[in-house]
Every structure is written in C-alpha cells, then in structure tokens.
MARNU-412048 format. One record per atom (N, C-alpha, C): residue number from 1; atom name; x, y, z. Coordinates in pm, 1 decimal, m for minus. Layout:
BEGIN
R, num, atome, u, v, w
R, NUM, CA, X, Y, Z;
...
END
This chain:
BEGIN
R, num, atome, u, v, w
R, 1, N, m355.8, m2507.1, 3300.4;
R, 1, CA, m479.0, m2478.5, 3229.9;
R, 1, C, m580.3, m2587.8, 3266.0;
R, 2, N, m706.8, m2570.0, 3269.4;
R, 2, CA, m817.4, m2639.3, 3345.6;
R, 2, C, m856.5, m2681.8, 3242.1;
R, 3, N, m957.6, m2816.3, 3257.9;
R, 3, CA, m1008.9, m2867.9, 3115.7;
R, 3, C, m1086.5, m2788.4, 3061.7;
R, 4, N, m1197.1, m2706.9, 3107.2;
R, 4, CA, m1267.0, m2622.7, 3032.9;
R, 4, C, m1242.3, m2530.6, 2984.1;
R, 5, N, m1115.7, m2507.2, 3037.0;
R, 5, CA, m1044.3, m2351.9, 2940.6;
R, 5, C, m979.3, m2392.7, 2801.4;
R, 6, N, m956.4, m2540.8, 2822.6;
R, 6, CA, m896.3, m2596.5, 2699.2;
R, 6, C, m1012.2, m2641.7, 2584.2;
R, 7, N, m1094.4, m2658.7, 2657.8;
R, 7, CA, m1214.5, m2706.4, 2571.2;
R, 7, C, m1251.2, m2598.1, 2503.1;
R, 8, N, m1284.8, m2452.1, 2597.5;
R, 8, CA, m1280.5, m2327.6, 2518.0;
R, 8, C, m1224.7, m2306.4, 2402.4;
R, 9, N, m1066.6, m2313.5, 2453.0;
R, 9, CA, m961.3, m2254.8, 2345.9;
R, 9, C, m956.3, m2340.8, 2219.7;
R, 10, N, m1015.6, m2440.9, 2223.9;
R, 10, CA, m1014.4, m2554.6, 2104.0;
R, 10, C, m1146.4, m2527.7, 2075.2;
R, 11, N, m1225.7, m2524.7, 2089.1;
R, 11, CA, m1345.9, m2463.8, 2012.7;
R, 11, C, m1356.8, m2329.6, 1973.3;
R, 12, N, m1300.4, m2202.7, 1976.8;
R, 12, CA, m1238.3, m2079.1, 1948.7;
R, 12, C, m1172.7, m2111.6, 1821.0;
R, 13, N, m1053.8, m2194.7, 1826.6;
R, 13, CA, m963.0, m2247.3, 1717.4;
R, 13, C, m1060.0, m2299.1, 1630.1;
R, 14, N, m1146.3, m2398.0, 1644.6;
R, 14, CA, m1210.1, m2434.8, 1542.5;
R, 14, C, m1337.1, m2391.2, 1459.6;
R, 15, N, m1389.6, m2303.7, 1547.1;
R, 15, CA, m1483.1, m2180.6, 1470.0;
R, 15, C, m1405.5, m2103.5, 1381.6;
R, 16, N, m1328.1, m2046.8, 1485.1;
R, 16, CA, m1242.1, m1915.5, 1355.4;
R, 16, C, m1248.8, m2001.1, 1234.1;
R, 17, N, m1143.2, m2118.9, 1220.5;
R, 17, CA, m1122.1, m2178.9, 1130.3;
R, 17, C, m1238.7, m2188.0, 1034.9;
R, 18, N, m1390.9, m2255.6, 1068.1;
R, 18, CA, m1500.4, m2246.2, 987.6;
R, 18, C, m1501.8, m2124.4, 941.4;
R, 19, N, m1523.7, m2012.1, 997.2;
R, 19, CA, m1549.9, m1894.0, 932.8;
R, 19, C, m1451.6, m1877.6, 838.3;
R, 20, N, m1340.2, m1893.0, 869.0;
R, 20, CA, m1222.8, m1848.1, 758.8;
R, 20, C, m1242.6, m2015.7, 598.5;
R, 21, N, m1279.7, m2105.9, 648.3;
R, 21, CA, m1280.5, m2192.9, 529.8;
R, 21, C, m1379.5, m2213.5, 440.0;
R, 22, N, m1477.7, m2142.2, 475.9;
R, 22, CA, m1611.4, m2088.4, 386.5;
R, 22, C, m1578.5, m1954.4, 396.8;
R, 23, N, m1475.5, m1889.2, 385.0;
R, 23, CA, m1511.2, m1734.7, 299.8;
R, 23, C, m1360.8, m1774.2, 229.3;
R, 24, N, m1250.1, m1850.9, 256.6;
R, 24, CA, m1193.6, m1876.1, 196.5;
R, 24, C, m1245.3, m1960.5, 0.0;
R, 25, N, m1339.8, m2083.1, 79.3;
R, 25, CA, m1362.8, m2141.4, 13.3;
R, 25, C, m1484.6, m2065.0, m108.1;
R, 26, N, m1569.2, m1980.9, m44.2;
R, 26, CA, m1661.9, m1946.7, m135.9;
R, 26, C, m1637.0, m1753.3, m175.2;
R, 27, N, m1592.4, m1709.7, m100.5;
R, 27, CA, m1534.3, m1590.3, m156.5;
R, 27, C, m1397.1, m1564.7, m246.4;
R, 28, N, m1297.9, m1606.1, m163.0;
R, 28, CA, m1154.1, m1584.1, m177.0;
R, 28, C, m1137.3, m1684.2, m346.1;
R, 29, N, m1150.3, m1787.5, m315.7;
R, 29, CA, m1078.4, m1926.5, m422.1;
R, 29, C, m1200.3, m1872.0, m532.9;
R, 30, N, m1330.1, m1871.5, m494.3;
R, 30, CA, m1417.9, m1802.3, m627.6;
R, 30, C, m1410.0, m1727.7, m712.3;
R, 31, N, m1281.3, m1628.7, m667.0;
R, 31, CA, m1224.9, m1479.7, m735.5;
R, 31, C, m1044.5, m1513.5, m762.2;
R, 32, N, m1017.6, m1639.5, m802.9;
R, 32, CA, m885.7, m1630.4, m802.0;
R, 32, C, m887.8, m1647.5, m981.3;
R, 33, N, m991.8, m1661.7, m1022.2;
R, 33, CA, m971.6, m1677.3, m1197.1;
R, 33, C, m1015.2, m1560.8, m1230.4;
R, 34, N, m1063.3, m1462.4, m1147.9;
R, 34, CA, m1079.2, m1321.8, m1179.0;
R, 34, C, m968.1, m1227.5, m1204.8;
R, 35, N, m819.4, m1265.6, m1170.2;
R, 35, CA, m740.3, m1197.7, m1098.3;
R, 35, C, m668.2, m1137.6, m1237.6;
R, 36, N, m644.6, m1208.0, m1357.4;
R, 36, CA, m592.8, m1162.4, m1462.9;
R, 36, C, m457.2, m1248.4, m1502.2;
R, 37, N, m461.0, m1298.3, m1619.5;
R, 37, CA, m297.8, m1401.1, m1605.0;
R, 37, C, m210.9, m1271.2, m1590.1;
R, 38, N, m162.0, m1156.6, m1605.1;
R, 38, CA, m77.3, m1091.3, m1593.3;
R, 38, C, m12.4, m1027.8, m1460.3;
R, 39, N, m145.0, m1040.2, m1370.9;
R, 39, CA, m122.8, m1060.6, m1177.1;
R, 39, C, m78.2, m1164.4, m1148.3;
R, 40, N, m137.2, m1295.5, m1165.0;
R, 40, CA, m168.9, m1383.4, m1054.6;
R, 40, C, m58.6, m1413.2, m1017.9;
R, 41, N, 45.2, m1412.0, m1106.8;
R, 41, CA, 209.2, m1470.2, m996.7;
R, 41, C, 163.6, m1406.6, m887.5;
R, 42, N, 187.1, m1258.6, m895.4;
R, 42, CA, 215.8, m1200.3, m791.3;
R, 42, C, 106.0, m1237.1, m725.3;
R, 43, N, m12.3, m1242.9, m728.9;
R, 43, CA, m144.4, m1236.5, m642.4;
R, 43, C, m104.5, m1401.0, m524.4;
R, 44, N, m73.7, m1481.3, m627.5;
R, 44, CA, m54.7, m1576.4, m575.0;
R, 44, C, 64.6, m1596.3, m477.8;
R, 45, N, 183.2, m1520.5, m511.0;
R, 45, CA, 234.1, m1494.6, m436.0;
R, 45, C, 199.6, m1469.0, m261.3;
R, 46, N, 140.9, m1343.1, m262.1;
R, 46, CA, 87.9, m1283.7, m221.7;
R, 46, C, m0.4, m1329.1, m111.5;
R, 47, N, m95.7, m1426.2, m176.0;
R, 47, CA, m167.1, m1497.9, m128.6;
R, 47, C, m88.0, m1566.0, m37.0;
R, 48, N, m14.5, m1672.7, m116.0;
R, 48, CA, 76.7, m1749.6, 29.4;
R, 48, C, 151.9, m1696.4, 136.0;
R, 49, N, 206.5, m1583.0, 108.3;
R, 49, CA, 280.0, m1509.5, 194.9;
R, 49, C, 199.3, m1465.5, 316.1;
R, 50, N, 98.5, m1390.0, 253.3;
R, 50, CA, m39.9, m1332.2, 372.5;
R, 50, C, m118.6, m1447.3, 452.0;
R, 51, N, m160.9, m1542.8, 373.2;
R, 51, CA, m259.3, m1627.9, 460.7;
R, 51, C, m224.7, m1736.7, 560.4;
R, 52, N, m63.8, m1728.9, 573.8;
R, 52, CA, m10.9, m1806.6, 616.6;
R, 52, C, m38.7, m1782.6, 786.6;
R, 53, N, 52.2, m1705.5, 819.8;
R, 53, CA, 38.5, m1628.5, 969.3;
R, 53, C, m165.9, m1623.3, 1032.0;
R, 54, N, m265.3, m1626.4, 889.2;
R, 54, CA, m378.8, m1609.1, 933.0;
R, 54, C, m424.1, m1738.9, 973.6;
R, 55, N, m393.5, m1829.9, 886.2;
R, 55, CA, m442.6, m2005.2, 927.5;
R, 55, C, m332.6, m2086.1, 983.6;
R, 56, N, m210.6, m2055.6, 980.0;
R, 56, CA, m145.3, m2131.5, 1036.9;
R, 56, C, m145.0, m2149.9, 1204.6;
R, 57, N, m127.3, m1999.8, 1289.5;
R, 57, CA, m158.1, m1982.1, 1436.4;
R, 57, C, m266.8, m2083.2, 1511.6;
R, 58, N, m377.4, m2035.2, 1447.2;
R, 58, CA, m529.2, m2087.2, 1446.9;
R, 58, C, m467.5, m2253.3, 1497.4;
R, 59, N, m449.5, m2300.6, 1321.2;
R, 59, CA, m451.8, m2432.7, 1274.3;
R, 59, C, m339.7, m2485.0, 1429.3;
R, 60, N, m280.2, m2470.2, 1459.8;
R, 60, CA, m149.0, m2506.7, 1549.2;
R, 60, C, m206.8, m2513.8, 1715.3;
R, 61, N, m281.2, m2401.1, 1729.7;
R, 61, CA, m356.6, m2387.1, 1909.7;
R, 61, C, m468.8, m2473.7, 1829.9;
R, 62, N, m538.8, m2511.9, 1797.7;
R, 62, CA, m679.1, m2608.8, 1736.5;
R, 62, C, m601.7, m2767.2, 1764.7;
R, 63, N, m511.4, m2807.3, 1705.9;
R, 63, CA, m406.0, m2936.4, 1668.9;
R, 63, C, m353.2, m2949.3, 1861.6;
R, 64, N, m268.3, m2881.7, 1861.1;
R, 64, CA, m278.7, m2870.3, 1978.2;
R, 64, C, m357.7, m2875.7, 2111.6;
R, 65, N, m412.1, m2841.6, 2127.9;
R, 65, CA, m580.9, m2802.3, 2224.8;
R, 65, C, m632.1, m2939.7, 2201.1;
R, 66, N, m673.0, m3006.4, 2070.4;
R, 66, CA, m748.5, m3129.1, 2063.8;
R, 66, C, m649.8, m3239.2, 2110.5;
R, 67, N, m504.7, m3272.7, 2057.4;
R, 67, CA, m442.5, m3348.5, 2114.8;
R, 67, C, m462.0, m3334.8, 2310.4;
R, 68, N, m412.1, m3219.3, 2362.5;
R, 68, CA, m454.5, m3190.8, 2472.4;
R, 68, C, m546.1, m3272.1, 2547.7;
R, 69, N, m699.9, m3278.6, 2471.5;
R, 69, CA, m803.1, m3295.7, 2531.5;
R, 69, C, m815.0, m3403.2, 2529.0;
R, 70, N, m729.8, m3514.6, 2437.9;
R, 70, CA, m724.6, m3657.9, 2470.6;
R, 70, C, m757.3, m3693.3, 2600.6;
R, 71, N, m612.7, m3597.1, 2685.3;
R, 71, CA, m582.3, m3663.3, 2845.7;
R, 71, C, m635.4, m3588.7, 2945.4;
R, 72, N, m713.2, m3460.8, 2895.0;
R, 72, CA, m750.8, m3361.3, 3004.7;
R, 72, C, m902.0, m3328.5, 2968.3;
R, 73, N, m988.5, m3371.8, 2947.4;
R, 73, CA, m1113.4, m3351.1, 2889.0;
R, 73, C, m1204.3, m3323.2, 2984.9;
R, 74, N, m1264.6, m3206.8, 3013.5;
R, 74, CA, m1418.3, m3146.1, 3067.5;
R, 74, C, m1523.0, m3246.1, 3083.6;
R, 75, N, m1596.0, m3226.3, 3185.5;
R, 75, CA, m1699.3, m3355.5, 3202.0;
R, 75, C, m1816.6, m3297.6, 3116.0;
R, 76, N, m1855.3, m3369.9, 3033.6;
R, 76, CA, m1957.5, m3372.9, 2936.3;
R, 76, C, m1891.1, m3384.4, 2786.1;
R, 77, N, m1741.9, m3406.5, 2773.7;
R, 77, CA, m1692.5, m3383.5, 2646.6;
R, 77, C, m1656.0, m3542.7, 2668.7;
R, 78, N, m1722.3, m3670.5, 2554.1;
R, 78, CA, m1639.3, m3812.8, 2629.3;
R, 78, C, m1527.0, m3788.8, 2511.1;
R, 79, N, m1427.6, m3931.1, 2583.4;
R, 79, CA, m1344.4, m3923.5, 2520.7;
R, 79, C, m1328.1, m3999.5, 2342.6;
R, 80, N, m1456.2, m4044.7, 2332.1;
R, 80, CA, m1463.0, m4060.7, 2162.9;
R, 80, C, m1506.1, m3948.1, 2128.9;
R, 81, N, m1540.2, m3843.2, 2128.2;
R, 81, CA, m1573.8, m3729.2, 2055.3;
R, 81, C, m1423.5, m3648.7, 2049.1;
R, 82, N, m1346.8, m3661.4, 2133.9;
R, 82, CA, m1209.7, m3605.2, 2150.1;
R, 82, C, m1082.0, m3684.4, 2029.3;
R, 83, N, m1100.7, m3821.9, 2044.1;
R, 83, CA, m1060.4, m3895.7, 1941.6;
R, 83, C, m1116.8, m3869.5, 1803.7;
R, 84, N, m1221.6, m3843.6, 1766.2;
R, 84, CA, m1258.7, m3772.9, 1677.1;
R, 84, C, m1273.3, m3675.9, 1591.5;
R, 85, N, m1233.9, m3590.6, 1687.0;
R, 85, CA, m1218.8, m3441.0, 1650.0;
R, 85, C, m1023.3, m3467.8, 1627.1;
R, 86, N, m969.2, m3520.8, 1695.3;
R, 86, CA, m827.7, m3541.7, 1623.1;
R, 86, C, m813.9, m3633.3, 1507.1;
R, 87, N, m872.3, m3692.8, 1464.8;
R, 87, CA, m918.3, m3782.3, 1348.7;
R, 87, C, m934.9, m3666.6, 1238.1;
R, 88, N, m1010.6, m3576.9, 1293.7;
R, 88, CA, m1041.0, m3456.6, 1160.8;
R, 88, C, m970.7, m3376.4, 1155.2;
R, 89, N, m893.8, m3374.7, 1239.0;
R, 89, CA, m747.7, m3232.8, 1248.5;
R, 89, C, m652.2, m3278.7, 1136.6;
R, 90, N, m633.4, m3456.2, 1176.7;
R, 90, CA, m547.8, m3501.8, 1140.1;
R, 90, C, m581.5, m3471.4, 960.9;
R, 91, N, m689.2, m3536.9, 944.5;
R, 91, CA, m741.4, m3543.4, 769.0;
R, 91, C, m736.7, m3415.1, 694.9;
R, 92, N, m771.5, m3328.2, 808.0;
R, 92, CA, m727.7, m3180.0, 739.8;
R, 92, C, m598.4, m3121.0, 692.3;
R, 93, N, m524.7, m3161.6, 762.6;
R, 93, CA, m389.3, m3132.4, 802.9;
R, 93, C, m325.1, m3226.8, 630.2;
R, 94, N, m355.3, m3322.8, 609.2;
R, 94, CA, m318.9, m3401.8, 477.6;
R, 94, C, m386.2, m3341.0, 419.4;
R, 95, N, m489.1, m3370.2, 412.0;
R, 95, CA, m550.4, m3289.7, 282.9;
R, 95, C, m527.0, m3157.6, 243.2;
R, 96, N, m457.3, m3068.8, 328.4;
R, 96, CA, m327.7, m2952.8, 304.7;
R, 96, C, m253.4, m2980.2, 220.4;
R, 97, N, m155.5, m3051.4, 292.6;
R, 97, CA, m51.3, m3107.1, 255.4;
R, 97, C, m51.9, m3160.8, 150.8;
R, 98, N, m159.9, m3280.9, 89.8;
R, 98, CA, m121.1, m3365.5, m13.3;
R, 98, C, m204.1, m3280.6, m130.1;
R, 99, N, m311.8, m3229.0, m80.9;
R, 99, CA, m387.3, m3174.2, m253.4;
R, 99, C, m377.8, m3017.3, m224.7;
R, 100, N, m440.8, m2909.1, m113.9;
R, 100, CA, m382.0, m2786.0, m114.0;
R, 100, C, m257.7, m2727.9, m174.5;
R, 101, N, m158.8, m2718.6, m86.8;
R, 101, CA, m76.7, m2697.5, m93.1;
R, 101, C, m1.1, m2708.7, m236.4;
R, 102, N, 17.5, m2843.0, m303.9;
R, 102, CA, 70.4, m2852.2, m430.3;
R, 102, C, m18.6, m2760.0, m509.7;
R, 103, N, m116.9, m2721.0, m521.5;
R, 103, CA, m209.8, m2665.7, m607.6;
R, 103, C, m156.9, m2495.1, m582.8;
R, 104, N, m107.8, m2454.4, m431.9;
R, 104, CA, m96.8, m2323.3, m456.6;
R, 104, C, 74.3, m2315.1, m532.2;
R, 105, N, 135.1, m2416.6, m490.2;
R, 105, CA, 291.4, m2403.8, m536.0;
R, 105, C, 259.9, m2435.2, m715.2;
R, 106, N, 156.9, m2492.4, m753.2;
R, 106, CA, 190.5, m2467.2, m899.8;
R, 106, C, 79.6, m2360.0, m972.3;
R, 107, N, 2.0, m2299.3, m877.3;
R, 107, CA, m55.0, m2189.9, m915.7;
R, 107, C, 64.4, m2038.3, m931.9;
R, 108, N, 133.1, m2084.3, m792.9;
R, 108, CA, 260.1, m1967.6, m807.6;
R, 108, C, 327.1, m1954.2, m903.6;
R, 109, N, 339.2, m2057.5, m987.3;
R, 109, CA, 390.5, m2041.6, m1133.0;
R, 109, C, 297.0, m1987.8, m1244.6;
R, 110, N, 178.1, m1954.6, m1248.8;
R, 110, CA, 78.6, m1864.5, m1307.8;
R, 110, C, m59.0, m1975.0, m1315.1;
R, 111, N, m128.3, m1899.4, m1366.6;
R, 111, CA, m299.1, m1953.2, m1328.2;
R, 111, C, m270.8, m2114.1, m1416.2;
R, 112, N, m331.6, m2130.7, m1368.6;
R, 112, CA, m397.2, m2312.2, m1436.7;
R, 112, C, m497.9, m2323.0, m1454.7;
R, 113, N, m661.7, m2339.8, m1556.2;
R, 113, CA, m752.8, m2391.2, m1476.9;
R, 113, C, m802.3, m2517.6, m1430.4;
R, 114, N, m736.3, m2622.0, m1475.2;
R, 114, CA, m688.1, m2752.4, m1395.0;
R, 114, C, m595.9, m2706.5, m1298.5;
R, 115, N, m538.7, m2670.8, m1209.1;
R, 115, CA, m520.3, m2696.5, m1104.2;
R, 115, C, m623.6, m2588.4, m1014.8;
R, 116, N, m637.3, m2499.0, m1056.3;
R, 116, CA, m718.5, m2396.7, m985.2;
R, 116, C, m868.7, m2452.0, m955.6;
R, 117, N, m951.0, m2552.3, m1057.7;
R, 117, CA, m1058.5, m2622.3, m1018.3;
R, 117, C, m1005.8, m2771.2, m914.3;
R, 118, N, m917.1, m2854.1, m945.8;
R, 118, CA, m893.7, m2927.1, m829.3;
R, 118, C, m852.1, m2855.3, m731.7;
R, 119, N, m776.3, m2684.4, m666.6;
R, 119, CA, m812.4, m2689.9, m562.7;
R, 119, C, m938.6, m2612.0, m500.4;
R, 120, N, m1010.2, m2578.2, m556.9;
R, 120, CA, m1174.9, m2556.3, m529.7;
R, 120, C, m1226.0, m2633.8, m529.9;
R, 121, N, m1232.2, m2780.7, m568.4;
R, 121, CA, m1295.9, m2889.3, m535.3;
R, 121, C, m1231.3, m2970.5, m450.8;
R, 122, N, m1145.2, m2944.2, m411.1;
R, 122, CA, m1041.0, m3036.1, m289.8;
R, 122, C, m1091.4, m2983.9, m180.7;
R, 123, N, m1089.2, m2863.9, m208.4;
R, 123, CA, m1082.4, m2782.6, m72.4;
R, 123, C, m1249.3, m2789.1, 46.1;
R, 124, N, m1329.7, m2857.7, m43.6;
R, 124, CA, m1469.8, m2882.5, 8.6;
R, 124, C, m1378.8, m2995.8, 153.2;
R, 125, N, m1317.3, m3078.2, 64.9;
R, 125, CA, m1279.5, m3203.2, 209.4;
R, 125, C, m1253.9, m3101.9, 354.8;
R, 126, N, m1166.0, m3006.8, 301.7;
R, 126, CA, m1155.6, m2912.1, 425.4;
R, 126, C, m1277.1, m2803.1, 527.4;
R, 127, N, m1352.9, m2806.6, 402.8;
R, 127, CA, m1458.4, m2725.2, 417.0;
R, 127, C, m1534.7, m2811.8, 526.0;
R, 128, N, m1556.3, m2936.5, 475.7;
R, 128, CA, m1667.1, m3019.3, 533.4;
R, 128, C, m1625.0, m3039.5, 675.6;
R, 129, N, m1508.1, m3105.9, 645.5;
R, 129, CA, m1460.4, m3133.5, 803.3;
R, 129, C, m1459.3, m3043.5, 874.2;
R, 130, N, m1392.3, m2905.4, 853.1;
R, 130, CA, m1392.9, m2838.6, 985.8;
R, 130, C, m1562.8, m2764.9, 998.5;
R, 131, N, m1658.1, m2759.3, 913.0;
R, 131, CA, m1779.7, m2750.6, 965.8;
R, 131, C, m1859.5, m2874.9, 1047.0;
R, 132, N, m1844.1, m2967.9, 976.8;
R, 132, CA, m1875.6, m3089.0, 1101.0;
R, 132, C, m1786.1, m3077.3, 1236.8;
R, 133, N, m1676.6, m3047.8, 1237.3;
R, 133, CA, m1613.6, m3056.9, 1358.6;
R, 133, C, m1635.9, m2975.6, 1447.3;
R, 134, N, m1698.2, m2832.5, 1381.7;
R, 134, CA, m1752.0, m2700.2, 1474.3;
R, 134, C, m1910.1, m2770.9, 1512.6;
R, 135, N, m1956.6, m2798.7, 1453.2;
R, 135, CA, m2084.8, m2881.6, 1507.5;
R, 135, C, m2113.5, m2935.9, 1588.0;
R, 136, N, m2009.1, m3035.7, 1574.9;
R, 136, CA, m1988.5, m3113.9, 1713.9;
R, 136, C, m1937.0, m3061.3, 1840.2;
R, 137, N, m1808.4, m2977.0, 1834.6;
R, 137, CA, m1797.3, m2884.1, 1962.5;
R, 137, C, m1874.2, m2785.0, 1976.1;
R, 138, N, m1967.3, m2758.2, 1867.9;
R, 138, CA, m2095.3, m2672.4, 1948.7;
R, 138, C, m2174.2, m2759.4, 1990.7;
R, 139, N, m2229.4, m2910.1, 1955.1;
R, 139, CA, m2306.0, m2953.0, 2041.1;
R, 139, C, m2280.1, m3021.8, 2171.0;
R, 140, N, m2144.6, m3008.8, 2199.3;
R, 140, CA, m2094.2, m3066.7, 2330.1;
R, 140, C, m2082.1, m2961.6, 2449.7;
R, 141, N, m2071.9, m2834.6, 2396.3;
R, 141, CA, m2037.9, m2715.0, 2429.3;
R, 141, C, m2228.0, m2685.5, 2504.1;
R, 142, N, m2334.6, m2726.6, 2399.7;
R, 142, CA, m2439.3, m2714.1, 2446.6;
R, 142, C, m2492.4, m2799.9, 2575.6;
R, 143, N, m2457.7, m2901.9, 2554.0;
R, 143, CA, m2430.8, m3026.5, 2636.0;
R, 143, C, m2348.4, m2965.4, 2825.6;
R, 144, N, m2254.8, m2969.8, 2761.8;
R, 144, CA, m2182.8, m2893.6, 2830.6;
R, 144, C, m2252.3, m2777.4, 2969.6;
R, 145, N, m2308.1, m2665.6, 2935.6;
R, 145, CA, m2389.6, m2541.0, 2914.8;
R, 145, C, m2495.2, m2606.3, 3044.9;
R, 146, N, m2547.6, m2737.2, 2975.1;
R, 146, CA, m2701.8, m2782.1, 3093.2;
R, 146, C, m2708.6, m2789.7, 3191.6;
END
C-alpha cells in the first residue's frame, strides 16, 4: 500500500467516525431517556450489541492507518501532524474505555440519570477530538490537493 492510499484510508476512517459521533452524540444519546424504564434493558442491550460491528471496524482501520503513517507518510502530511493524530486515537480510545463504556455496562442494568448524563457529557471528549482530528486531515488533505 502506497502512502497516499493510506493517508486516504485513514482519513475515510476518521470522517465516518465524525459523522457517526455527532449523530451518535446529538441524536442517538439525546433519545436514550426517551426510551421508557420498562425497554431500556433491552434497548440498551441492543444498543451494545448493534453499534459495536458499526464503530468498532471503523475505529480499528483509523488506529491502524494512523499508527501506519508514523513510518510511511505522503509528502505534505509532516510527521508531527501524524504523531498527533495518534495522540487523539489514543485519548479516544481511553476515554471509551475509562468513562464510555462503564456508563453503557451500568446503563444495561436499567436507565440511570446520573450515569446517562455523565455519558452525554463524557462523550463531548470524543466528540471534540475526532472533529478536530477530521479537520486536520482535511486540512492536510487540502494541502496535499495543491
């Protein structure tokens, strides 16, 4: 694979991702206190079961692709913007792990609205980063382009 096909495929990965973490974040998580305490096990269920296969693929060729581009990077992409963008994979990737994640495993036990508002307000850290990070591989991508 050539550097620019990788540069592609990692900027692909990290758009989808924006699109999916603002409709996650402002559609999906906005309507989860809508759902009824007498669903939400299941919804929540549900939820984890389905969205997994949708962000996980993504999340894995994105993680991937940027590690990649450490050692194989396109001319116009330097290599602190590459270190960077794995800097934000990385923070995302915890901030899953340490505040996500626990929030859906004790939502699976039925609604909370303490935990259901910390993870709508956690989930901005995710939000932010991977929109700054699409920013930046769109403006390198523009860069790139000249």
């Amino acid at each position: 694979m050539n550097a620019n096909t990788l540069f592609i495929l990692n900027l692909c990965s990290t758009w989808y991702m924006v699109g999916l973490i603002w409709m996650v974040q402002v559609v999906h998580y906005a309507m989860f206190d809508r759902v009824g305490e007498s669903e939400f096990i299941r919804y929540a269920a549900d939820h984890n079961r389905l969205i997994t296969p949708i962000v996980g693929v993504p999340m894995l060729i994105e993680i991937a692709t940027a590690c990649m581009l450490l050692a194989m990077a396109p001319d116009g992409f330097p290599r602190w913007a590459a270190w960077v963008g794995v800097a934000m994979i990385i923070a995302i990737w915890i901030s899953t792990a340490v505040l996500q994640v626990p929030c859906h495993e004790r939502l699976g036990s039925g609604f909370d609205v303490e935990v259901y508002r910390r993870l709508v307000n956690t989930n901005w850290i995710r939000t932010i980063l991977w929109t700054a990070r699409g920013v930046m591989m769109g403006y390198f991508l523009t860069k790139m382009l000249r």
